[in-house]
ZAFI-217614 format. One record per residue (C-alpha): x, y, z; chain; residue number from 1; residue in three letters. Coordinates in nm, 2 decimals. Each point is the difference from the previous one (the first is absolute). Example, Ala and Ser with C-alpha at 12.3 -4.5 7.8 and 13.67 -1.06 7.14 Angstrom:
<<1.23,-0.45,0.78>,"A",1,"ALA">
<<0.14,0.34,-0.07>,"A",2,"SER">
//
This chain:
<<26.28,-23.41,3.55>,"A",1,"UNK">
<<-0.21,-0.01,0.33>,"A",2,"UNK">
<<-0.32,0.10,0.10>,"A",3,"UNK">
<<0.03,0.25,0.25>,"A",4,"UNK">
<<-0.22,0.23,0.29>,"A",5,"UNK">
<<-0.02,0.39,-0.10>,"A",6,"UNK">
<<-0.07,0.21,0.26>,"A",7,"UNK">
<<-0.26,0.32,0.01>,"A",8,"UNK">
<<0.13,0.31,0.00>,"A",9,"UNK">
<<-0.12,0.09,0.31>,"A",10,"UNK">
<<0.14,-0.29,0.20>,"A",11,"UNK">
<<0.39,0.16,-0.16>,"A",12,"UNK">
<<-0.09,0.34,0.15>,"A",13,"UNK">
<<-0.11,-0.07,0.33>,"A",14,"UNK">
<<0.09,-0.33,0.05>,"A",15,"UNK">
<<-0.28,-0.02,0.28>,"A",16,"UNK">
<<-0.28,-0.16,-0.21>,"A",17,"UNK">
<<0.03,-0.41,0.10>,"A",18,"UNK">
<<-0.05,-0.24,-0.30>,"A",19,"UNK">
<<-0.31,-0.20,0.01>,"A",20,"UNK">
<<-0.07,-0.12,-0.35>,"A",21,"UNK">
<<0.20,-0.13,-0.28>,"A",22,"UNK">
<<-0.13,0.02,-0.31>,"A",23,"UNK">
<<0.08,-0.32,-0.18>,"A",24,"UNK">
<<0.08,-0.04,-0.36>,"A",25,"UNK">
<<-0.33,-0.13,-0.21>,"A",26,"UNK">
<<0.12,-0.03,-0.34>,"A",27,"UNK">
<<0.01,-0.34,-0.19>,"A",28,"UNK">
<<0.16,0.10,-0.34>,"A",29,"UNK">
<<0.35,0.00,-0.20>,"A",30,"UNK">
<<0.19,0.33,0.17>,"A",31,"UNK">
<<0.10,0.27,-0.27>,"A",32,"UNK">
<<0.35,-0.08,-0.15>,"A",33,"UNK">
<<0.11,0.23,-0.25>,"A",34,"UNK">
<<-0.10,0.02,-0.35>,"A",35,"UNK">
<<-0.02,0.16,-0.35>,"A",36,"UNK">
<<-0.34,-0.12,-0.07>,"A",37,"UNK">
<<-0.24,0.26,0.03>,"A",38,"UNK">
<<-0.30,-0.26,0.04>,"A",39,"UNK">
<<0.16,-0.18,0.30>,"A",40,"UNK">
<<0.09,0.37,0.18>,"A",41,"UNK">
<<-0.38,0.07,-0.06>,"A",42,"UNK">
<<-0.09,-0.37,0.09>,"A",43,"UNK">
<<0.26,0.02,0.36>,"A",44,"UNK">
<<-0.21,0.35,0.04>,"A",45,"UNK">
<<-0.36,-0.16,0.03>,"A",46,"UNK">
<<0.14,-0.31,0.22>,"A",47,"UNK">
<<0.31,0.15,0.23>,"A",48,"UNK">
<<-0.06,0.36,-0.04>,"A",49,"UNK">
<<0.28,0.04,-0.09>,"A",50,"UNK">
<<0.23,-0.09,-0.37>,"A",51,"UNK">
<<0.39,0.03,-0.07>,"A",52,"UNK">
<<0.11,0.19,-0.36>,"A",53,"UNK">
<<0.37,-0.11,-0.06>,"A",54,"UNK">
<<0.20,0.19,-0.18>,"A",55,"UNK">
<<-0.19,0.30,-0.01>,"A",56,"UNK">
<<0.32,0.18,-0.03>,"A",57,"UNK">
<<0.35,-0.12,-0.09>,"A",58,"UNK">
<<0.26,-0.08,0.22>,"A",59,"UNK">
<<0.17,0.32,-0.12>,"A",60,"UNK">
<<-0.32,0.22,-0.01>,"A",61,"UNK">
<<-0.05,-0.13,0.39>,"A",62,"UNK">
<<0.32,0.13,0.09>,"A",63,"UNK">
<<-0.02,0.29,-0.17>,"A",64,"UNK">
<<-0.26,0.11,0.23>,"A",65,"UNK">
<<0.14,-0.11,0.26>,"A",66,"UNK">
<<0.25,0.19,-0.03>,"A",67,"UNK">
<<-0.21,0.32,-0.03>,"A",68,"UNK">
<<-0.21,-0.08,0.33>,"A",69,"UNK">
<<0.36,0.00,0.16>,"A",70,"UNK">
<<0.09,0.31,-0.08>,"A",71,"UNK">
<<-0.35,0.18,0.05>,"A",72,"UNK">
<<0.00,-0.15,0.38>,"A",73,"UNK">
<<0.40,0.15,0.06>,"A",74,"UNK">
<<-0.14,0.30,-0.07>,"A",75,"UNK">
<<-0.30,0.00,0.18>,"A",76,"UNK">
<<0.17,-0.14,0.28>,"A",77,"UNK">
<<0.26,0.28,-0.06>,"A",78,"UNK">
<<-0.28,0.26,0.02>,"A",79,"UNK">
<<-0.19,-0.16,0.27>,"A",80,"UNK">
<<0.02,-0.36,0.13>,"A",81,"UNK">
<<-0.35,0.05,0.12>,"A",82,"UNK">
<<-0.19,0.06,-0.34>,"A",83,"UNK">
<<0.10,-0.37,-0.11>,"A",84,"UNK">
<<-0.08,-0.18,0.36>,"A",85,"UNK">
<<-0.24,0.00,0.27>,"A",86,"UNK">
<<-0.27,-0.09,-0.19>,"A",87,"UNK">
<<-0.29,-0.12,0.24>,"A",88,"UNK">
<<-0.07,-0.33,-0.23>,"A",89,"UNK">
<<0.36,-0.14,0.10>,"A",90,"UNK">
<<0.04,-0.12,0.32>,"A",91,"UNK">
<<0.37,0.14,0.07>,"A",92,"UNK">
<<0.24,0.25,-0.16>,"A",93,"UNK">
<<0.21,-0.24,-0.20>,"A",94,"UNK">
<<-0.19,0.02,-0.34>,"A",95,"UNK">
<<0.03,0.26,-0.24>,"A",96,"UNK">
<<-0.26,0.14,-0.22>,"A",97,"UNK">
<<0.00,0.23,-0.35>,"A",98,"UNK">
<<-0.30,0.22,-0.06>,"A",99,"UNK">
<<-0.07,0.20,-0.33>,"A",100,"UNK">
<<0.14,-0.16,-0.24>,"A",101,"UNK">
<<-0.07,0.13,-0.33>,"A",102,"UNK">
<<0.14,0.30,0.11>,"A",103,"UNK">
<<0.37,-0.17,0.03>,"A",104,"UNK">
<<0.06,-0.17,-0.29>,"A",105,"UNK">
<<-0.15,-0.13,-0.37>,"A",106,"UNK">
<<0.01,-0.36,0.05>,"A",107,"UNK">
<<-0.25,0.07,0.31>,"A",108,"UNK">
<<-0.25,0.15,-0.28>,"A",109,"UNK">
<<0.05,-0.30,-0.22>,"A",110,"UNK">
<<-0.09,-0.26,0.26>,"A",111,"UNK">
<<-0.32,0.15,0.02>,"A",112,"UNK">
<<-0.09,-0.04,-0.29>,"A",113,"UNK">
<<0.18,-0.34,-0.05>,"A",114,"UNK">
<<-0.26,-0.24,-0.23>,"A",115,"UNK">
<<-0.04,-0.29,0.23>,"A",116,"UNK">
<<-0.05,0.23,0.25>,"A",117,"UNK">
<<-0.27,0.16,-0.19>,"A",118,"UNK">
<<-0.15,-0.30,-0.13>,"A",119,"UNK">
<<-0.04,-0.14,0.30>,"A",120,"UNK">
<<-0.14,0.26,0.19>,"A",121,"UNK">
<<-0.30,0.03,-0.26>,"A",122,"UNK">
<<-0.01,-0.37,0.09>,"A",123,"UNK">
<<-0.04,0.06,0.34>,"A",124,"UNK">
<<-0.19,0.32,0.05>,"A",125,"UNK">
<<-0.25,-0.07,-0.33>,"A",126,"UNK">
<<-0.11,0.27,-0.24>,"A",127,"UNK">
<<-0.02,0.39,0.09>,"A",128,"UNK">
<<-0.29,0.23,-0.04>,"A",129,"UNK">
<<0.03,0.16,-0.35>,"A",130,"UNK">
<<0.34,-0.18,-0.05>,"A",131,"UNK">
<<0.18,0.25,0.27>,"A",132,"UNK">
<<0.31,-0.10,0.09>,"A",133,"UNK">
<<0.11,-0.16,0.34>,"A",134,"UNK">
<<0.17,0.26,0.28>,"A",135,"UNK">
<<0.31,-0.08,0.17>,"A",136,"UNK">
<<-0.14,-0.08,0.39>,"A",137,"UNK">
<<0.37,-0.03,0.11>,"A",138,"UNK">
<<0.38,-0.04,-0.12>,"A",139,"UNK">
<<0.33,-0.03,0.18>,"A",140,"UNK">
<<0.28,-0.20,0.09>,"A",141,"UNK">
<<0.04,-0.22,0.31>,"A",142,"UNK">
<<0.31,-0.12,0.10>,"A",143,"UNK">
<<0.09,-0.28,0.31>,"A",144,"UNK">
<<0.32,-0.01,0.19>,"A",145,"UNK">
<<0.14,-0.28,0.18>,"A",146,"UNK">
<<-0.09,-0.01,0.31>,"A",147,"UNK">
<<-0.38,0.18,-0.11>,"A",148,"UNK">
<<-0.32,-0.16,0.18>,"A",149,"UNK">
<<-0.27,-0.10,-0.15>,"A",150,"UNK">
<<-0.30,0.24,-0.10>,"A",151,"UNK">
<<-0.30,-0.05,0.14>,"A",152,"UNK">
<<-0.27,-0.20,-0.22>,"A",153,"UNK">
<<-0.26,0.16,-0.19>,"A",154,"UNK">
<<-0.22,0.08,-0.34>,"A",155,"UNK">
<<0.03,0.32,-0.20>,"A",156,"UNK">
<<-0.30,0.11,0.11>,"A",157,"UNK">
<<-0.20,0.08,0.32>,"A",158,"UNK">
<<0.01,-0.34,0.24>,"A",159,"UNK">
<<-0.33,0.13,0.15>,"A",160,"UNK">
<<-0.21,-0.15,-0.28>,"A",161,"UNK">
<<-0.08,-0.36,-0.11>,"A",162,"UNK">
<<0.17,0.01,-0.35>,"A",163,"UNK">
<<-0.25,0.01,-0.34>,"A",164,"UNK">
<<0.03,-0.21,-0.24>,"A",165,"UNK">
<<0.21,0.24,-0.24>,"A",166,"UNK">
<<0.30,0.19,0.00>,"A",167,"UNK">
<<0.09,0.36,0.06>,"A",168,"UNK">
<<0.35,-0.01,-0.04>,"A",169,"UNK">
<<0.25,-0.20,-0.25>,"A",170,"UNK">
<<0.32,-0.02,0.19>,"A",171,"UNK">
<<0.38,-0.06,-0.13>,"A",172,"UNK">
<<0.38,-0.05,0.14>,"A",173,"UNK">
<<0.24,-0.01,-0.21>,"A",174,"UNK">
<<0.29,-0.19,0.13>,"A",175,"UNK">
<<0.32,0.19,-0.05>,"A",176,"UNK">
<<0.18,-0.23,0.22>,"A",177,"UNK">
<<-0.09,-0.44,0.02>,"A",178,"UNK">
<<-0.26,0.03,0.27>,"A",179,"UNK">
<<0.06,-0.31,0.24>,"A",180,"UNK">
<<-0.15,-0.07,0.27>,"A",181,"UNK">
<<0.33,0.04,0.24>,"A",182,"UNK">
<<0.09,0.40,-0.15>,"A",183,"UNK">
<<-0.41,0.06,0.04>,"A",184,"UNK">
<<-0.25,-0.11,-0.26>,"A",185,"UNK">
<<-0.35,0.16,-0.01>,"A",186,"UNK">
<<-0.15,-0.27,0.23>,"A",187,"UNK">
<<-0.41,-0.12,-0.13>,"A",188,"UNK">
<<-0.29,-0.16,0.13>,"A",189,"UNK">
<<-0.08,-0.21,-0.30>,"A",190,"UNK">
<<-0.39,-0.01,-0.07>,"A",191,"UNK">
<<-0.08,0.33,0.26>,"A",192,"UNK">
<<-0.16,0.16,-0.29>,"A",193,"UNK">
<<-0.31,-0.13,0.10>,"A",194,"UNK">
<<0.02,0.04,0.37>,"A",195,"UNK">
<<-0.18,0.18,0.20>,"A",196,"UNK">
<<0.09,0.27,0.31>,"A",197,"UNK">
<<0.37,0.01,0.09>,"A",198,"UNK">
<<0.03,0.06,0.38>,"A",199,"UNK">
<<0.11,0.34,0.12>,"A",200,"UNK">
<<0.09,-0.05,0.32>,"A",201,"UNK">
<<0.39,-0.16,0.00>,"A",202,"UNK">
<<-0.18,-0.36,0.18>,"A",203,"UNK">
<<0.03,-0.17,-0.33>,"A",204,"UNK">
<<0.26,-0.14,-0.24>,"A",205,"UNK">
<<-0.01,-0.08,-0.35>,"A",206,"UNK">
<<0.20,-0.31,-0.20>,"A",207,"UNK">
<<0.15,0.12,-0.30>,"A",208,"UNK">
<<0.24,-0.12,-0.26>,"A",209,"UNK">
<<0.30,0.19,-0.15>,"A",210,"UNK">
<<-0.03,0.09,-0.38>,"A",211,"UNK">
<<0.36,-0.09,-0.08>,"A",212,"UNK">
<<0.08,0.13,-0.40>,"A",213,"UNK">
<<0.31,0.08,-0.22>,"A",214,"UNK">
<<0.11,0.35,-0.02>,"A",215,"UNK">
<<-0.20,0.17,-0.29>,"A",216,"UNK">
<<-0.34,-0.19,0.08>,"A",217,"UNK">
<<-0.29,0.17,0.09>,"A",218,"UNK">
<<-0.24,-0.07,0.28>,"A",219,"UNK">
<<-0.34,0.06,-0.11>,"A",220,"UNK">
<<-0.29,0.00,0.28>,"A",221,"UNK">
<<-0.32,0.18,0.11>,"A",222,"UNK">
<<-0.12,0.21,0.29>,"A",223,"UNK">
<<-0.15,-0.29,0.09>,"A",224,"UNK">
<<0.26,-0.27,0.09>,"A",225,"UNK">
<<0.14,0.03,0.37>,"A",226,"UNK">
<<0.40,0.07,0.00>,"A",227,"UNK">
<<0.27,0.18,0.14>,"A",228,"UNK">
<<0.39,0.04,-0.03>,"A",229,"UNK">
<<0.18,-0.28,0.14>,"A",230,"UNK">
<<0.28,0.02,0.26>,"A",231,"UNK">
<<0.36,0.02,-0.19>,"A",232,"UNK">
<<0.19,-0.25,0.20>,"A",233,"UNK">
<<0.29,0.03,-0.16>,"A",234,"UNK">
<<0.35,0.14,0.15>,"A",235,"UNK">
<<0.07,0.19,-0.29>,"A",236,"UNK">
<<-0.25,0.00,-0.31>,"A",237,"UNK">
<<-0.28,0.28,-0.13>,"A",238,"UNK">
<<-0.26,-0.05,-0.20>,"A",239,"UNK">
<<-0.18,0.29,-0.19>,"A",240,"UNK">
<<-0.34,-0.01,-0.14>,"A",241,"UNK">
<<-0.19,0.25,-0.18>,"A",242,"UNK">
<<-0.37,0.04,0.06>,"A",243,"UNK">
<<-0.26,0.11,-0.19>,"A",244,"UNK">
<<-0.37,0.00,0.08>,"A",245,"UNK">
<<-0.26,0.11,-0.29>,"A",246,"UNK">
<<-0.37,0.08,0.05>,"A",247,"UNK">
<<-0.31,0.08,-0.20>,"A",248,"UNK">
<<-0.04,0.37,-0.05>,"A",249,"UNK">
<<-0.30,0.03,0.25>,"A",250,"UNK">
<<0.21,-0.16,0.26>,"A",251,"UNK">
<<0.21,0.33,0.17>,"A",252,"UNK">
<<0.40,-0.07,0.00>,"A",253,"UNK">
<<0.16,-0.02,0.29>,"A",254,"UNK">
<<0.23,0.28,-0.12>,"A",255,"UNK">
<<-0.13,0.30,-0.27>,"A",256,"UNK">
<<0.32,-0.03,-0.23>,"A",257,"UNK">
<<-0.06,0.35,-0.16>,"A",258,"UNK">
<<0.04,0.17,0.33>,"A",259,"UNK">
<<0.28,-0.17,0.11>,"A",260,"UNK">
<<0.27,-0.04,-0.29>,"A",261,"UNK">
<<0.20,0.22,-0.15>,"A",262,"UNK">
<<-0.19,0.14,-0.32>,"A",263,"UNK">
<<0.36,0.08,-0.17>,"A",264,"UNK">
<<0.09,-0.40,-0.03>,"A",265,"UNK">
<<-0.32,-0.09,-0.12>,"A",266,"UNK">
<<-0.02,0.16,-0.31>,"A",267,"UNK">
<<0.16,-0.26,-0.19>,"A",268,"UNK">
<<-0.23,-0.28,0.15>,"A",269,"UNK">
<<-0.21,-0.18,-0.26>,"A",270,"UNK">
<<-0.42,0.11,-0.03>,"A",271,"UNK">
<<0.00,-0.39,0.20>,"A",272,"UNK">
<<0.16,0.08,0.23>,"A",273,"UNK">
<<-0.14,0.36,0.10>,"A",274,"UNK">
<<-0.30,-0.18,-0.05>,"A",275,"UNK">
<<0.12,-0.26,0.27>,"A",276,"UNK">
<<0.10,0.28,0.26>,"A",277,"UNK">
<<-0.32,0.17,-0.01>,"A",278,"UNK">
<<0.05,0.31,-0.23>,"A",279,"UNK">
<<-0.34,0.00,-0.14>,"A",280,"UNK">
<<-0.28,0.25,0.11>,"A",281,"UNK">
<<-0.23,-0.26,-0.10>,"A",282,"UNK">
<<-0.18,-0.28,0.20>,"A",283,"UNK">
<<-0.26,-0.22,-0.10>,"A",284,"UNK">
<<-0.06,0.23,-0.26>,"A",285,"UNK">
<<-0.06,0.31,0.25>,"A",286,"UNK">
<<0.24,0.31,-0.05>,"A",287,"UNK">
<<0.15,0.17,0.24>,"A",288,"UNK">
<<0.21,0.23,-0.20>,"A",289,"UNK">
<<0.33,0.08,0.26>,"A",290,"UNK">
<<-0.03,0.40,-0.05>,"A",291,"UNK">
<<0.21,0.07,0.37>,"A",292,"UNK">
<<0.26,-0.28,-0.11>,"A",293,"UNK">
<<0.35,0.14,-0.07>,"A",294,"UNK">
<<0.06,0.09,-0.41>,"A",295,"UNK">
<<0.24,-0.27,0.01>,"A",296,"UNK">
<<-0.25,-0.25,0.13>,"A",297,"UNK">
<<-0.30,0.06,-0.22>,"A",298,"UNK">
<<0.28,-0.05,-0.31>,"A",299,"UNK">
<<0.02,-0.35,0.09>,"A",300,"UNK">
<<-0.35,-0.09,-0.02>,"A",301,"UNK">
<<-0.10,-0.25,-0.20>,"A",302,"UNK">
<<-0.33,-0.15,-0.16>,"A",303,"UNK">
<<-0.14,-0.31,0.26>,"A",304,"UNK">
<<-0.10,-0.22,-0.25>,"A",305,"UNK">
<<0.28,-0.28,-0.04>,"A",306,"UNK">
<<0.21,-0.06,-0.33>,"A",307,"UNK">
<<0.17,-0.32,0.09>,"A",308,"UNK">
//
């Protein structure tokens, strides 16, 4: 494993912006390895950032999965290379990305509502007003080919601000493939939790560290932690993740689920998780009763208060 430079977005775009700061690693501690103990994830969480949950799914679940994602992006790519590329985080067209996922297949509900998951996203984010349950912020699959550059480094959240002391995400990959550094491991900067203002500009740099883990495991971070895909230097391996971003329900989601999937295939998704995607006319105890909202849409909704 090597410590290696991540460059800004900006600096992959244009290419024009010269590098004159690197951002060296400050972190002391034990790197995150992966683990079944629940203390040392949260323990790896307050010191690196970040934590490692092995076998979060088996081998055979893992594949499974896998195997879904594959077909989904054929047949995106089949309808429209375009929908599952391009997308202005990556810095080249080699990667592939799935977007709205629960609308595609069962499994993609269940891991939203997986318990570690869950668990540790109360961990994370604390308590809710009047027990409401968390919103998905964001959910879809990334996928790097050989050959695919690395993605630019940043938090999950705005980079203009010096970064409070709590979090406003919970964040979670599940490794459907080993993620090593060489095929293109999330790459962290251990410790940047607590850092301040991340430069905007493309003139700086930032050391990071690959999170290598077993298929099945599951990344847990916050929005807090700076990161980025790694470059897949491979000649001729892939490696899928599926990410998941959950919020407190004051926070506004980066997408509104109920306007976006497909009502039909959600109504045999559990209360959690319609609670999850947002199907609630409630928030922070204020109703908003959806009266324009399609029939099939106001079915779904569900009470806010969580029963897990």
């Amino acid at each position: 494993m090597a410590v290696g430079n991540s460059v800004k977005q900006e600096t992959w775009k244009g290419g024009k912006t010269p590098v004159t700061q690197i951002v060296k690693l400050d972190f002391a501690g034990d790197l995150p390895k992966p683990t079944r103990d629940l203390n040392q994830v949260k323990a790896d969480l307050e010191t690196a950032g970040y934590a490692i949950y092995e076998a979060a799914l088996t081998q055979a679940e893992a594949i499974e999965v896998r195997g879904i994602v594959d077909a989904e992006l054929r047949r995106d790519e089949a309808l429209d290379e375009n929908k599952v590329r391009r997308f202005y985080t990556d810095p080249d067209d080699k990667n592939r990305r799935l977007q709205n996922l629960p609308d595609r297949h069962k499994w993609f509900q269940d891991l939203l509502e997986h318990p570690v998951a869950l668990e540790l996203t109360r961990h994370i984010l604390g308590s809710t007003i009047m027990k409401e349950s968390y919103l998905v912020h964001s959910y879809g699959a990334n996928i790097t080919r050989p050959g695919s550059a690395q993605q630019f480094i940043h938090r999950d959240r705005s980079s203009k601000h010096a970064v409070v002391s709590s979090a406003l995400q919970s964040r979670f990959i599940w490794c459907l493939d080993d993620f090593t550094e060489e095929n293109g491991a999330t790459r962290m900067a251990p410790g940047s939790q607590h850092g301040g203002l991340m430069d905007l500009t493309g003139a700086t740099v930032y050391e990071t560290v690959p999170a290598e883990a077993p298929r099945g495991s599951l990344i847990i971070y916050d929005d807090r932690i700076q990161h980025g895909t790694g470059a897949n230097l491979s000649a001729d391996k892939e490696r899928a993740g599926i990410i998941i971003g959950y919020t407190p329900p004051w926070c506004r989601p980066m997408i509104h689920y109920p306007s976006v999937l497909n009502p039909e295939r959600m109504k045999d998704a559990s209360v959690t998780v319609r609670q999850l995607l947002g199907y609630s006319s409630v928030c922070v105890g204020f109703d908003a009763p959806w009266e324009y909202a399609r029939e099939a849409v106001r079915d779904l909704v569900v009470p806010p208060k969580m029963t897990w």
